[in-house]
C-alpha positions in Angstrom: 22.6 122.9 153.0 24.9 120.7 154.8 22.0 119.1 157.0 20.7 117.7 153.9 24.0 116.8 152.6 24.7 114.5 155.6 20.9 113.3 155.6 21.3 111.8 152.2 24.8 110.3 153.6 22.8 108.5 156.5 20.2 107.6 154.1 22.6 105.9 151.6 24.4 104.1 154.4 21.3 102.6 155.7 20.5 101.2 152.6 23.8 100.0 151.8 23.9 98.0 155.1 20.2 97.0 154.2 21.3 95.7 151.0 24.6 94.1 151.8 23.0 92.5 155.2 22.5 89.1 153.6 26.0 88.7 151.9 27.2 89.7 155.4 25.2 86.7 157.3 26.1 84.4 153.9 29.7 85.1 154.7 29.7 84.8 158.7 27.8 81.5 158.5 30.1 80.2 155.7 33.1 80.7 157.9 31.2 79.7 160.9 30.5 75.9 159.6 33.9 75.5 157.8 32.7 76.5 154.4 29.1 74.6 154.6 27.0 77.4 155.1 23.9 75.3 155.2 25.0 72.7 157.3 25.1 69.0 156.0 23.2 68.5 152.9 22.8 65.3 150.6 24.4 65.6 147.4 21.4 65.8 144.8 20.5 62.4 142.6 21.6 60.3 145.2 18.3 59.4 146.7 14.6 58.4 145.1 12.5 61.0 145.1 8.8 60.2 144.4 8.5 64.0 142.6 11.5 63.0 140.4 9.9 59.6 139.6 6.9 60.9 139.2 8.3 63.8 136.3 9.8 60.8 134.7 7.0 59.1 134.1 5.4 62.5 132.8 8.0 63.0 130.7 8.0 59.2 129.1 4.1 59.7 128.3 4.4 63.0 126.9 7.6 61.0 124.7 5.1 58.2 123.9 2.0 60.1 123.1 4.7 62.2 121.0 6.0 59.5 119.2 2.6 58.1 118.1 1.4 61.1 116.0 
């Protein structure tokens, strides 16, 4: 009775650590790079981007053919 007792203990440690694994490496690299876990990333809208331009333009026909009916 008390082999299975600490079976199911090991068991739900293992998937504890499992599951808490990537909050663990989030946490480590966020203190490793002095709270930018990803490194140096471009704040978003500040460049062109040919897939925003491109949804733009979607998004101005769709308006457009909208706009006509």
């Amino acid at each position: 009775m008390s082999g299975d007792l600490i079976q199911l203990v090991v068991a739900m440690l293992v998937i504890a650590l499992v599951a808490f694994a990537p909050l663990g490496y989030f946490i480590l690299k966020f203190t490793q790079e002095n709270g930018k876990p990803f490194g140096e990333i471009e704040p978003h809208g500040d460049s062109p981007s040919l897939v925003n331009d491109l949804a733009e333009k979607a998004i101005a026909f769709a308006k457009g053919l909208m706009s006509k009916q």
